[in-house]
N, C-alpha and C positions, 0 to 999 in steps of 0.2 A: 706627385706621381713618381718613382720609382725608378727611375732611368735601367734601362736595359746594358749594362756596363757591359759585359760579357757576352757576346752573340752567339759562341760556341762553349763547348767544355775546353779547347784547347785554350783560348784566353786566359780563361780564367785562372787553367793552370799555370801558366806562364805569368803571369801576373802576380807579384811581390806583395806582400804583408804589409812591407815599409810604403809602398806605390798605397795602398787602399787606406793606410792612417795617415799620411799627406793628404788626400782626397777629401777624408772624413774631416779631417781639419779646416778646410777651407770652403764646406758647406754651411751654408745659412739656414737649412730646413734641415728640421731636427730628426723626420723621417729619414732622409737621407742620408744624412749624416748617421744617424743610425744601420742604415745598411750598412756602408763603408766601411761603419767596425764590425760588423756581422761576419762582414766576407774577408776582412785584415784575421780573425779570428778562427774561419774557418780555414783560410790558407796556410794559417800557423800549425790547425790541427791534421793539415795533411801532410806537414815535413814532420809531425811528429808522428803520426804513424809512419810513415815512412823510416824512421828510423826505428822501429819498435820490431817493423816486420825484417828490418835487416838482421836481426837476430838469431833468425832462423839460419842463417848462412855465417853465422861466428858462435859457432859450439861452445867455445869455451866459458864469451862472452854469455851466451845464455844459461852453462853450467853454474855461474857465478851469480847470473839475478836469478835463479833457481833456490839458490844457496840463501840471497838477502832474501827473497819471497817465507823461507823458511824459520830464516832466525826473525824475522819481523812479528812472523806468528808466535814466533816462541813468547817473545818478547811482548804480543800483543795479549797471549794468555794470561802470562804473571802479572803485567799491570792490572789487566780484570779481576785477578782476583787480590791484588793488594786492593784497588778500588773499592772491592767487595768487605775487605775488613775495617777498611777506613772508614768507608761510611757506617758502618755498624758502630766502632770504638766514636766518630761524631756524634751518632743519634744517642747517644749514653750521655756524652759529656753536653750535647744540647739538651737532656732531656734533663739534667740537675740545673743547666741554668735556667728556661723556666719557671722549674718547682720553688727556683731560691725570688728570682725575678718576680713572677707574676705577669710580665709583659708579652700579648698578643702577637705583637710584631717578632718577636724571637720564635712563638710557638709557632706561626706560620714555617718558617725553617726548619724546625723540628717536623712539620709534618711533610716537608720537603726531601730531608732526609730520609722519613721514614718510608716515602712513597720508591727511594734509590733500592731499598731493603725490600718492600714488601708491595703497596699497590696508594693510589689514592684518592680514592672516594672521599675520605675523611676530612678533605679538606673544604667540603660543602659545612662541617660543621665547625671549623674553625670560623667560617665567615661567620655562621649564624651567633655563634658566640661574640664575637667582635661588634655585630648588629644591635646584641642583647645587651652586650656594657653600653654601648654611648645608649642609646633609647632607656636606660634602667641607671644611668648616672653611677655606673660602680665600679668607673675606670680608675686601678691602682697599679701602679708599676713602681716596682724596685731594684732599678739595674746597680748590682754593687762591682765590685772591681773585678771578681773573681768571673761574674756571667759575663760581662765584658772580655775580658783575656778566653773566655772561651770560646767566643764567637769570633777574635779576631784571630784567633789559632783555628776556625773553623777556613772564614776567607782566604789564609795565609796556604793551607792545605788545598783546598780547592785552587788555589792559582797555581802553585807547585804543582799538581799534576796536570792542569791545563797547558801548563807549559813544554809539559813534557809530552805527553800525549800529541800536538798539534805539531811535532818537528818529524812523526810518520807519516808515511801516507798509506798505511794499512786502515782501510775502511773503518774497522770497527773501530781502534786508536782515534779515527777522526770523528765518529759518534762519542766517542768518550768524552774527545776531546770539549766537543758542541755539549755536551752536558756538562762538565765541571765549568763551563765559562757561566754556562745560566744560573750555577749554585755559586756563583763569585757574585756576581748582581745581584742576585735574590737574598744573599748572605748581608753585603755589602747594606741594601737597601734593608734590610731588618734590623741591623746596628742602628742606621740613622734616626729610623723612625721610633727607634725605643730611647732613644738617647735623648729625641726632640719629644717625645711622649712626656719624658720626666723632667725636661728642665722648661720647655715652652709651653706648652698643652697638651693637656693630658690625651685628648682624644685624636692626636695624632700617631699614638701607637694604636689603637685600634682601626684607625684610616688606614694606615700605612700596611696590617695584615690583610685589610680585606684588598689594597691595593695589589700587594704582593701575590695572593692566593688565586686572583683575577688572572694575573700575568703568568703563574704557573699553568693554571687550567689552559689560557690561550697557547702556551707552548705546548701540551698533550696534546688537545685537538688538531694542530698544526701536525705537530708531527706525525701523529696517527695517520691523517687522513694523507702522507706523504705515505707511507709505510704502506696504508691498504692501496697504495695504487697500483705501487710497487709491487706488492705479491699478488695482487690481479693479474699481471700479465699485461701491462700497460705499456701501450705502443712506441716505441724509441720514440725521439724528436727530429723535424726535418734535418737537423745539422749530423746527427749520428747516421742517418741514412745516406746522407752526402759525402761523409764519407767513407762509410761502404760503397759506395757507387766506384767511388775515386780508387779503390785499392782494387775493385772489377777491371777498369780502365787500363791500369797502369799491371795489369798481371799480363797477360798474353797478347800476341799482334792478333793469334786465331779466335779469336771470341767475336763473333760479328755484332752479337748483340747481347745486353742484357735485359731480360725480358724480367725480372721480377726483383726484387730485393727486399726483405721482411724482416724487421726486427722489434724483438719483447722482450719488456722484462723478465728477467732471472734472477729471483735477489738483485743484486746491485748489478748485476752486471747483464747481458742479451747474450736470448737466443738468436741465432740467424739465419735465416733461408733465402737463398738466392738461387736462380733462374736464369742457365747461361746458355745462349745458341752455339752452337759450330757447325763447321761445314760436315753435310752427311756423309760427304766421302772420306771423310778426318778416321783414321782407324780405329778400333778399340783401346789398342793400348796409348796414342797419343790423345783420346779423348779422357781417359781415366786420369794419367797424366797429370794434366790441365787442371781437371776439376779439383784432385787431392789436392795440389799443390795449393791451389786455391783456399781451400778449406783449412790449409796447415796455415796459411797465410792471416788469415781473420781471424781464427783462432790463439794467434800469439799478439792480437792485438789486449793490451790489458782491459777495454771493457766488453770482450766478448765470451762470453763463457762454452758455447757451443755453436756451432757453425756449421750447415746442410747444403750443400752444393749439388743442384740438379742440371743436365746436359739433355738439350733438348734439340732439333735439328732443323725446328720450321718457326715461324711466329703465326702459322693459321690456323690458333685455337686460343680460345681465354684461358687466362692463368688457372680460373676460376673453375673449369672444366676439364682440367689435367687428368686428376684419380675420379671422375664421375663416370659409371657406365651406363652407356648411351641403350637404347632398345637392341639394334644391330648387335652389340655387342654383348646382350644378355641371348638373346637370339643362339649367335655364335655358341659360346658357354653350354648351351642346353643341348645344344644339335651334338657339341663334340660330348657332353657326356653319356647320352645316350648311344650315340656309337661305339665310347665306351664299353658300356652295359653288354651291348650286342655283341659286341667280341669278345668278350671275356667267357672261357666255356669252363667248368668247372668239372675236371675227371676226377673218376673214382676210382680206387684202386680194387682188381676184381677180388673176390672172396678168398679168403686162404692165401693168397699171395700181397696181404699188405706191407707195407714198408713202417716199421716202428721209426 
C-alpha cells in the first residue's frame, strides 16, 4: 500500500526532489519506490514551471525565447525539407542496389525509404515475396562492393541527421529525430542480414526482410495509434493536471477554491479550462484581474497551447451544470420575451407627412 507521504498540498510543496529520491532509494517495494520517483519528478516539474511562468515578468528574457522559438522553426523547416530530398536522392541510390544485388533484405529498406516519400502498404508484399523465395528455393543474393558502400552511405546519412535533429527540442525536429534513428536500425539490420544471407545462408536475407518489415509495420501501428489519440482530444495525465493545480495554488491568496481543472489534447500541446471561486464581494475589476493574469500564466507554460479561466462565487452547483438551463430559467426567457413583444408598439407615420 501506498503510504500517505503528503497529508496536505502544502507538504508536499515544501518538500525537496533530493528528500523523495533519498526515500525512493531506501525502499524495498518497488510500488513504492516507484511513487517516490513519481513525486521526486513531479516536484522537479513544478520548479520548472515555475520558472517558465517567470517569464512573464522578464520581457526581455521572453523577447529572446521568442526569438529562439522562431529561429528553431526556421531551422526546423529547412531540415524537413533537406530530409525530404535526402530520402528521395537514398530511395534512388537504394533502388540501384537492389536491382545490382538481388537481396530481400536491402529491398525491405528500399521500401522503407520509399514509405519516408510516399506511403506503405507495399511492404505486405515484400514479405509475401520473401515468403515465396525460401518456400520456392530461389534465394540468390549478390551483394558486390558498390550495394555495399551504398547502404552504408545510407546508415552513415541517417545517423548524421539523427544526430542533428535530437540536440532541438522543437517537436517536430524530435519526430524527425525518432524516425532517422529507426532508419539507422532498419538500415543497420538490412546490411547484416544481406551480408549473412551471402556468406552463411542463404535464407537468412529473406528472414531477415521479413524480420525487418515485421518491425517497421509494428513502429506505424505504434505510432498511429499515438497520433490518433492525440488528435482525439485525449485527456492530459494526472501529473499534467497536478500541475496545473499547483500553478492555481501558487497564483493568488484570493482564490478560495479551485473548483474544476481540465485539460486536452491539442496537437502536442493542451487546451485548458479551469474553474476558480472568489469572494463575491471581490469587485469586478479585481476579479478580472486575477483571472487574466491567470490565464497569461498557463498560457506561457510551454505545454499549454490555450488556456479558459472561469470566476465563479459559490461551490453550490455541479461543474457539470454550469451552461445547462434549468426549467425556471426557460420559464424566465419566455415571460421576458413576451413582454417584450408586448411592449414593442410599432408607429406609422401618417399619410403625406412620411419621413424618407
Amino acid at each position: 500500500m501506498v503510504p500517505n507521504l503528503c497529508k496536505n498540498v502544502e507538504s508536499l510543496i515544501t518538500t525537496t526532489p533530493a528528500f523523495m529520491e533519498r526515500a525512493a532509494k531506501v525502499q524495498s517495494n518497488r510500488q513504492v519506490r516507484q511513487y517516490y520517483w513519481q513525486q521526486a519528478e513531479l516536484l522537479r516539474n513544478f520548479e520548472k514551471d515555475q520558472a517558465d511562468m517567470c517569464l512573464i515578468h522578464r520581457k526581455s528574457t521572453s523577447c529572446k525565447e521568442k526569438l529562439d522559438e522562431k529561429s528553431q522553426a526556421c531551422i526546423a523547416e529547412r531540415l524537413a525539407l533537406a530530409t525530404l530530398l535526402l530520402n528521395v536522392s537514398l530511395l534512388v541510390l537504394k533502388g540501384i542496389a537492389v536491382y545490382e544485388s538481388g537481396s530481400y533484405a536491402v529491398l525491405s529498406n528500399v521500401v522503407d525509404s520509399a514509405v519516408d516519400v510516399t506511403s506503405g502498404l507495399i511492404i505486405w508484399w515484400v514479405i509475401f515475396k520473401s515468403l515465396e523465395a525460401i518456400i520456392s528455393q530461389t534465394v540468390k543474393t549478390y551483394l558486390e562492393k558498390r550495394t555495399l558502400l551504398i547502404m552504408i552511405l545510407t546508415v552513415l546519412t541517417k545517423f548524421t541527421k539523427w544526430t542533428i535533429c535530437k540536440r532541438f527540442s522543437d517537436a517536430n525536429l524530435q519526430i524527425l529525430a525518432k524516425d532517422h534513428f529507426n532508419d539507422c536500425i532498419s538500415n543497420f539490420f538490412g546490411i547484416l542480414f544481406a551480408i549473412l544471407g551471402q556468406h552463411l545462408w542463404n535464407y537468412l536475407d529473406p528472414l531477415g526482410a521479413i524480420l525487418i518489415s515485421a518491425h517497421l509495420l509494428c513502429t506505424w501501428i505504434r505510432t498511429a495509434s499515438e497520433q490518433v489519440s492525440i488528435i482525439s482530444g485525449k485527456t492530459a495525465s494526472p501529473f499534467i493536471v497536478s500541475r496545473l493545480i499547483k500553478v492555481c495554488l501558487d497564483h493568488e491568496p484570493s482564490l478560495k477554491h479551485i473548483e474544476t481543472v481540465l485539460a486536452y489534447h491539442y496537437g502536442l500541446k493542451y487546451l485548458v479550462e479551469v474553474h476558480v471561486v472568489l469572494d463575491e464581494q471581490l469587485c469586478l475589476k479585481k476579479a478580472h484581474d486575477i483571472s487574466e493574469s491567470l490565464q497569461r500564466k498557463m498560457e506561457n507554460l510551454p505545454y499549454v497551447e490555450r488556456a479558459f479561466v472561469h470566476v465563479d462565487y459559490n461551490l453550490n452547483h455541479k461543474p457539470d451544470d454550469e451552461h445547462n438551463i434549468t426549467l425556471a430559467m426557460r420559464l424566465q426567457m419566455q415571460n421576458a420575451g413576451r413582454s417584450w413583444k408586448r411592449d414593442l408598439k410599432v408607429t406609422r407615420a401618417p399619410k403625406g407627412n412620411a419621413e424618407l
